[in-house]
C-alpha positions as CSV (number, residue, x, y, z in Angstrom):
1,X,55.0,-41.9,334.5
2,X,57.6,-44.3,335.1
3,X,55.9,-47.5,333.6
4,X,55.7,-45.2,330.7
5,X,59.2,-44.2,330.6
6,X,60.5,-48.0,331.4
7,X,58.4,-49.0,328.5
8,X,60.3,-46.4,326.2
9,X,63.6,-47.9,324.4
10,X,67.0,-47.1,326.2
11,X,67.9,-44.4,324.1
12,X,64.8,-42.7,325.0
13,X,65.6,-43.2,328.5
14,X,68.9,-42.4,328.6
15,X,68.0,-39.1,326.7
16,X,65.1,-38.1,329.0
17,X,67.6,-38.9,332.0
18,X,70.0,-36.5,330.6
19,X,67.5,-33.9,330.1
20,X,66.2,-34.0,333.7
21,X,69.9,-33.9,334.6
22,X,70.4,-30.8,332.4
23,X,67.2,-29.5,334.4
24,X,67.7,-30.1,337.7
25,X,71.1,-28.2,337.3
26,X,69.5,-25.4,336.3
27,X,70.1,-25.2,332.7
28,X,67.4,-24.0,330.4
29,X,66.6,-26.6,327.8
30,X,65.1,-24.7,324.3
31,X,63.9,-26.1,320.7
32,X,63.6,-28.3,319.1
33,X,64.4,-30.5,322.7
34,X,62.1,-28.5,325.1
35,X,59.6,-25.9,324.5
36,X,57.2,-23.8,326.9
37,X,53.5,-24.3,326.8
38,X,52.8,-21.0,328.6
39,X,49.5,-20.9,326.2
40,X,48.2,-23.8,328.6
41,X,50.2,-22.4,331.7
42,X,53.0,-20.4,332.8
43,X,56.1,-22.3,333.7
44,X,54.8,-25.6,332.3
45,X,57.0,-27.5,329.3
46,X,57.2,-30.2,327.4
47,X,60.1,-32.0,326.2
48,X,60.4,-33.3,322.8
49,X,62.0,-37.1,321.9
50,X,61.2,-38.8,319.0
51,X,61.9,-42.7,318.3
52,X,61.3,-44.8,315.3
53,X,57.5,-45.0,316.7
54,X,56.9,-41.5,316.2
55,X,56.8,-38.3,318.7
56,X,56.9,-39.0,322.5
57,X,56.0,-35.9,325.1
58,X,57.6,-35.6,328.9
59,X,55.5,-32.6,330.6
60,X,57.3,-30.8,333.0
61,X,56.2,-27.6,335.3
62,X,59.7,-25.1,336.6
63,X,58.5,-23.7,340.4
64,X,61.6,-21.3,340.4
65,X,63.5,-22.0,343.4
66,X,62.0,-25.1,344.8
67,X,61.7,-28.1,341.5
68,X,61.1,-29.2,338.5
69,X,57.7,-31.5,338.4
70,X,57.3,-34.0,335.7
71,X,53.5,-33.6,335.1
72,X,52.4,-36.3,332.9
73,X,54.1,-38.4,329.3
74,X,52.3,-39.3,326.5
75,X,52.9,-40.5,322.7
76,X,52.1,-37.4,320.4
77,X,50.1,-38.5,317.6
78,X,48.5,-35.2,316.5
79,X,49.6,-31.7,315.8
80,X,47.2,-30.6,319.5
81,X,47.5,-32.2,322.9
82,X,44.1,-34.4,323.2
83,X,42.0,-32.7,325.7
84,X,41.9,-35.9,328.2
85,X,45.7,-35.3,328.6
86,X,45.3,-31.5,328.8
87,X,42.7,-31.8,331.5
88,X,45.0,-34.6,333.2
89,X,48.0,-31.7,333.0
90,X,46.0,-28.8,334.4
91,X,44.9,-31.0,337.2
92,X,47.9,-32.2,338.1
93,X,49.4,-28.6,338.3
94,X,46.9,-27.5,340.4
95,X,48.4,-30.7,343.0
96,X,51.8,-28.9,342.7
């Protein structure tokens, strides 16, 4: 994820960085930036940037009390998450 996220223009960067900031301090981020996925699994999230390129997706999962986990990133380029990067996801929770 982080050859993804230095391949991302600064403002992206700097935005994502302020998020996980945001996070990491506890706050709750809610739409349109962030917005639970608890349809794929409970505590998981995505966080929602956009550039001139179109719709780009940070992943995160909230363990209450211990972290937040950034899970996977990806470009968005339809309305559903492909099932490659959903399968990618729910593996990668199960590693949490």
């Amino acid at each position: 994820m982080e050859d993804f996220l230095a391949e991302m223009p600064r403002d992206i960067q700097l935005d994502f960085l302020d998020a996980v900031s945001k996070l990491t301090q506890g706050h709750l981020l809610s739409m349109p930036l962030s917005r639970g996925l608890s349809n794929i699994a409970s505590g998981l999230h995505e966080l929602r940037l956009k550039d001139r390129a179109g719709q780009i997706r940070f992943f995160y999962y909230i363990k209450r009390g211990e972290a937040v986990y950034m899970i996977h990133a990806m470009r968005k380029k339809t309305e559903q998450i492909p099932g490659k990067d959903k399968d990618l996801i729910l593996k990668r929770l199960r590693e949490v």
